[in-house]
C-alpha positions in Angstrom: 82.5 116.8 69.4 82.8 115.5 66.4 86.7 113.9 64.6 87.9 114.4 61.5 89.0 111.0 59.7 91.2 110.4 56.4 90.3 111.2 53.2 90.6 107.9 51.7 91.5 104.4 53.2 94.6 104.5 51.3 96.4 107.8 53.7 98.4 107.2 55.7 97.2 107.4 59.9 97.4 111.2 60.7 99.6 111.9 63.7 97.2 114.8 64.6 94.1 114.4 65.4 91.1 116.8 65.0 88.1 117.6 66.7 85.5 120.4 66.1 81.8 121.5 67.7 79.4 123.4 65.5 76.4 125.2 67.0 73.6 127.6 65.9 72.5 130.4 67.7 69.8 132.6 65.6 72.1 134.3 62.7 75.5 133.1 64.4 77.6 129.5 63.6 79.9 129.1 66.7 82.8 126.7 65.4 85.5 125.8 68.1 88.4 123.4 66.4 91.0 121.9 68.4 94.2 120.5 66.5 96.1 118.0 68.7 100.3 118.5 67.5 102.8 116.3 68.2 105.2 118.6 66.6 104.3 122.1 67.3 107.5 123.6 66.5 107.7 122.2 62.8 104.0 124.0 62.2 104.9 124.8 58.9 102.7 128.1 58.3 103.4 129.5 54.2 101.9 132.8 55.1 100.7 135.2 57.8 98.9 137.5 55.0 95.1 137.3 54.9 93.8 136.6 51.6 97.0 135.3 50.3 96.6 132.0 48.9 99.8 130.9 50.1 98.2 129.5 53.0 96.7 126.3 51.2 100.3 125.5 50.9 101.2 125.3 54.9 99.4 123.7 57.8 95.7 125.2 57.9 92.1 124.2 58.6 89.5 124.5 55.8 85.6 125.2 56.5 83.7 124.3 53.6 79.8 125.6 53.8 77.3 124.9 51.4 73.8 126.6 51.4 70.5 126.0 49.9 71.3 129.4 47.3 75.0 129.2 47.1 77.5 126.4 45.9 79.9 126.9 48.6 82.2 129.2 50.7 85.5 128.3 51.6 86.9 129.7 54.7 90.8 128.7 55.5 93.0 129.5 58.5 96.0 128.5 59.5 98.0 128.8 63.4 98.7 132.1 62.5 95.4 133.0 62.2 95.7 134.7 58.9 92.4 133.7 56.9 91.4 133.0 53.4 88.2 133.1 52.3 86.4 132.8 48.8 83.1 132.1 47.4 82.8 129.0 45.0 79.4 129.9 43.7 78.4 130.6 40.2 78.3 134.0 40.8 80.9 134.0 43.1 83.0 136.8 43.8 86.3 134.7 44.8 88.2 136.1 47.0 87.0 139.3 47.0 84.5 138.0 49.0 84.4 137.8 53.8 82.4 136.1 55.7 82.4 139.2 58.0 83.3 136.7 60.8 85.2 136.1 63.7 88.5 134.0 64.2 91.0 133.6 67.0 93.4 131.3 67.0 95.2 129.9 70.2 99.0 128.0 69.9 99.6 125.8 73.0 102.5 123.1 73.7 100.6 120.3 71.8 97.6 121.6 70.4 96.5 124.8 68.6 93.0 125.7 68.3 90.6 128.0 66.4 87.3 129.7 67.7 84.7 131.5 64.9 81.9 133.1 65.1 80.6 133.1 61.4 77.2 135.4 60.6 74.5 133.9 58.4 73.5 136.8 56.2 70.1 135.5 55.2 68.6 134.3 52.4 68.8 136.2 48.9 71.5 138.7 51.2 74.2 138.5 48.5 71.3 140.8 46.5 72.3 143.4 49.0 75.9 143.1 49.0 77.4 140.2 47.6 81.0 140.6 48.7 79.8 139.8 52.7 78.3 137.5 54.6 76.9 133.7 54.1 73.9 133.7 51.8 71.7 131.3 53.3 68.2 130.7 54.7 68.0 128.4 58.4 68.7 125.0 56.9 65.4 122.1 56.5 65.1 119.2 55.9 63.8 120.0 52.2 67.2 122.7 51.6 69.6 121.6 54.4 73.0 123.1 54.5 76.3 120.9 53.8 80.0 121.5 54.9 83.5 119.5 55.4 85.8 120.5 58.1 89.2 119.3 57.0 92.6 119.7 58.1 95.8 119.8 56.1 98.9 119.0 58.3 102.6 119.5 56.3 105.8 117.9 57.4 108.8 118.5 54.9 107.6 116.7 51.5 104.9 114.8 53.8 101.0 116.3 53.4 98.5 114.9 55.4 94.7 115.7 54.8 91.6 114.7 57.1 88.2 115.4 56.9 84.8 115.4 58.6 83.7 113.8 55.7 85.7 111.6 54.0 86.0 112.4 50.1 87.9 109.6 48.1 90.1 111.6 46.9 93.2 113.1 48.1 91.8 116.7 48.1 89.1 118.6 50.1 86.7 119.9 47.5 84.6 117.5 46.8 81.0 119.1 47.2 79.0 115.8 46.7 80.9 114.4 49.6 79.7 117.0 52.0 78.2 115.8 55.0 74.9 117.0 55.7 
């Protein structure tokens, strides 16, 4: 498993730490995410909508996926498992846009935790329908894939933000900071 660490060496320690796992099987990304609370009961969640952007605003997890023939997807869900996903890319349909995958969330006494299954589409897929799916052929070494996994913790007027992949600045998207 892999932890996610602060954005830049200037933030402040998080009190909840992060861990995620990331695994290919043929068309499917298994992601299983495990948030470690100290304070479940001040989970500040802004919205149990899906699609609303509200969610940015709360406490929430944010997948970040970049492919070989797409800028990147954004993927956000928060402990209430309401989800927000958009496409970044050029042609990018925003938020009009799914994944088409899987999420289930779990609350416990000091943790809460997210499990997706996420489909790869394919390559040159967003021809076919480009409101669905991740456009995106099995990463090389030539075209590999990048991502963050980050985490946005709030606390009254206290925002904490960690990453896989630390970015410099205090904000998740930062594509040329993706880890490979």
């Amino acid at each position: 498993t892999a932890p996610l660490v602060k954005l830049t060496p200037q933030s402040p320690q998080p009190k909840g730490s992060t861990q995620f796992q990331i695994q290919r099987e043929g068309s499917i990304l298994h992601i299983g995410i495990i948030c470690h609370e100290p304070d479940m009961a001040g989970v500040n969640n802004a919205t149990t909508t899906p699609d609303d952007p509200k969610l940015l605003e709360g406490d929430h997890i944010t997948l970040l996926i970049e492919t070989a023939s797409n800028s990147y997807y954004e993927i956000a869900i928060n402990t209430e498992g309401a989800v927000l996903e958009i496409d970044h890319g050029k042609d990018g349909k925003g938020v009009k846009w799914t994944s088409g995958g899987k999420v289930a969330v779990h609350r416990g006494d000091k943790q809460w935790s997210i499990e997706m299954r996420l489909p790869i589409t394919g390559e040159g897929s967003r021809m076919i329908d480009p409101l669905k799916g991740i456009d995106g052929d099995q990463p090389k070494d030539l075209f590999p894939w990048h991502f963050n996994l980050c985490r946005q913790r709030v606390r009254g007027s206290t925002i904490e933000r960690t990453a896989y992949s630390a970015t410099g600045k205090d904000e998740f998207y930062v594509p040329e900071k993706f880890a490979k």
